[in-house]
C-alpha positions as CSV (number, residue, x, y, z in Angstrom):
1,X,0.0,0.0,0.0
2,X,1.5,3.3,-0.6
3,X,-0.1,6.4,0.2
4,X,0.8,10.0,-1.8
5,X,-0.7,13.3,-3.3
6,X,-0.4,12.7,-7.0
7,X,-3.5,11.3,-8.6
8,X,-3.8,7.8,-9.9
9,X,-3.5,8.8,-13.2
10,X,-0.5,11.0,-13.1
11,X,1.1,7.8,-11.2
12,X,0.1,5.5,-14.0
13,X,1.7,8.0,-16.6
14,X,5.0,7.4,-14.9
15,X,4.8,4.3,-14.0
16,X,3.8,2.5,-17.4
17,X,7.3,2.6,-18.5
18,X,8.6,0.1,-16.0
19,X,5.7,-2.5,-16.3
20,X,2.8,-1.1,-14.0
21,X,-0.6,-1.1,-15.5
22,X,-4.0,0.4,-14.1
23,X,-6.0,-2.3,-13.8
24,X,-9.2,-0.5,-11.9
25,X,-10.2,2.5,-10.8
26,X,-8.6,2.1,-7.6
27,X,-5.3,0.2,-8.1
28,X,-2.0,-0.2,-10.7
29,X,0.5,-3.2,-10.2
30,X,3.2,-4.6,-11.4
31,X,2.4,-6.7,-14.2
32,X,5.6,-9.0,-13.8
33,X,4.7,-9.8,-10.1
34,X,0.9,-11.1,-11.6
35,X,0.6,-14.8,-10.7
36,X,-2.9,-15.5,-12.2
37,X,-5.6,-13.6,-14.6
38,X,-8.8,-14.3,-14.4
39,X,-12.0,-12.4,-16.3
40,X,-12.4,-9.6,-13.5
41,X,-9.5,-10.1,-11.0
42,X,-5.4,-10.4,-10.7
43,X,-3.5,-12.3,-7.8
44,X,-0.2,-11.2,-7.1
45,X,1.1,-13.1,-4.0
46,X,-2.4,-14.5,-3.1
47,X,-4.3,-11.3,-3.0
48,X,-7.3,-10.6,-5.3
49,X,-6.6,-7.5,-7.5
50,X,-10.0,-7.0,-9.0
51,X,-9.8,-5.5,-12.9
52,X,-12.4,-2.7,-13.8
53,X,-15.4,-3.3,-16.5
54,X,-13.4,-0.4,-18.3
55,X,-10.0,-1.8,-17.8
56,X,-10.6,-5.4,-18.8
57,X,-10.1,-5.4,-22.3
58,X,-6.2,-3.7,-22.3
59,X,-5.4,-5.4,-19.3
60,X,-6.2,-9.1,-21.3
61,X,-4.7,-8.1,-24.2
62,X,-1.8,-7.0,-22.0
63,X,-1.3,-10.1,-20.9
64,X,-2.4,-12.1,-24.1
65,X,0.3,-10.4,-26.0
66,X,2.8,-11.3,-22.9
67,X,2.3,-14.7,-23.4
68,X,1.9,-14.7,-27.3
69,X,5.6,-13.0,-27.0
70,X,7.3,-14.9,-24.9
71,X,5.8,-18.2,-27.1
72,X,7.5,-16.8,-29.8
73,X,10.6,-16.6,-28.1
74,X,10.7,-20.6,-26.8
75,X,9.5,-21.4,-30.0
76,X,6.7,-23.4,-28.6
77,X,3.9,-21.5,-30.2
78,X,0.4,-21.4,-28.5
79,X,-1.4,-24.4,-28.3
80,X,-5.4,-24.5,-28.7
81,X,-5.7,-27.0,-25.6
82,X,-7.1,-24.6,-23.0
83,X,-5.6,-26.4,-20.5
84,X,-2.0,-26.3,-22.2
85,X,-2.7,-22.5,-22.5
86,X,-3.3,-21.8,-18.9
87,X,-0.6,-24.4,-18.0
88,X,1.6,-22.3,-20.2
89,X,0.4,-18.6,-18.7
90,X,0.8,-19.8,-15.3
91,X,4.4,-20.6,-15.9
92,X,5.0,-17.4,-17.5
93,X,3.2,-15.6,-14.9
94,X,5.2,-17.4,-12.0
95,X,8.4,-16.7,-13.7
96,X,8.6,-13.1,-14.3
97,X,8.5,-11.8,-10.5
98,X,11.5,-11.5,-8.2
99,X,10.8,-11.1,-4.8
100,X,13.6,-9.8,-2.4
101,X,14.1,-12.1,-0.1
């Protein structure tokens, strides 16, 4: 949680450039700490980030286009098994963040 006097917005302007994406009205994260994406919520070390009806669409293509990337770069492609896919996304997901210990 961090508390300051610039607006949501203005933080999401600076932030956007080192991977943090507004995701509802009320929050941004860190889209390389995400560990799951569902339709309407995030978890990022098991807490529920919810995703706004007006933020939905970027933030699945965000993460769409993640995936689609880095399948393109281990030459595995994406498979049209939808349990493959999420397989696939949630070792993606769990591999991008690095917590300090």
């Amino acid at each position: 949680k961090v508390i300051t006097l610039h607006s949501l917005t203005k933080l999401e302007e600076e932030l956007a450039a080192k991977g943090f994406m507004r995701t509802h009205k009320s929050y941004i994260v860190n889209t390389k700490c995400v560990n799951l994406v569902k339709y309407d919520a995030l978890e990022i070390q098991g807490k529920r980030i919810p995703i706004g009806r007006s933020y939905r669409e970027r933030v699945q293509n965000h993460f769409k286009s993640a995936l689609k990337h880095q399948s393109m770069l281990t030459s595995s492609g994406l498979s049209s098994n939808d349990f493959q896919f999420y397989q696939t996304f949630g070792n993606f997901l769990s591999s991008r963040c690095v917590h300090p210990s």
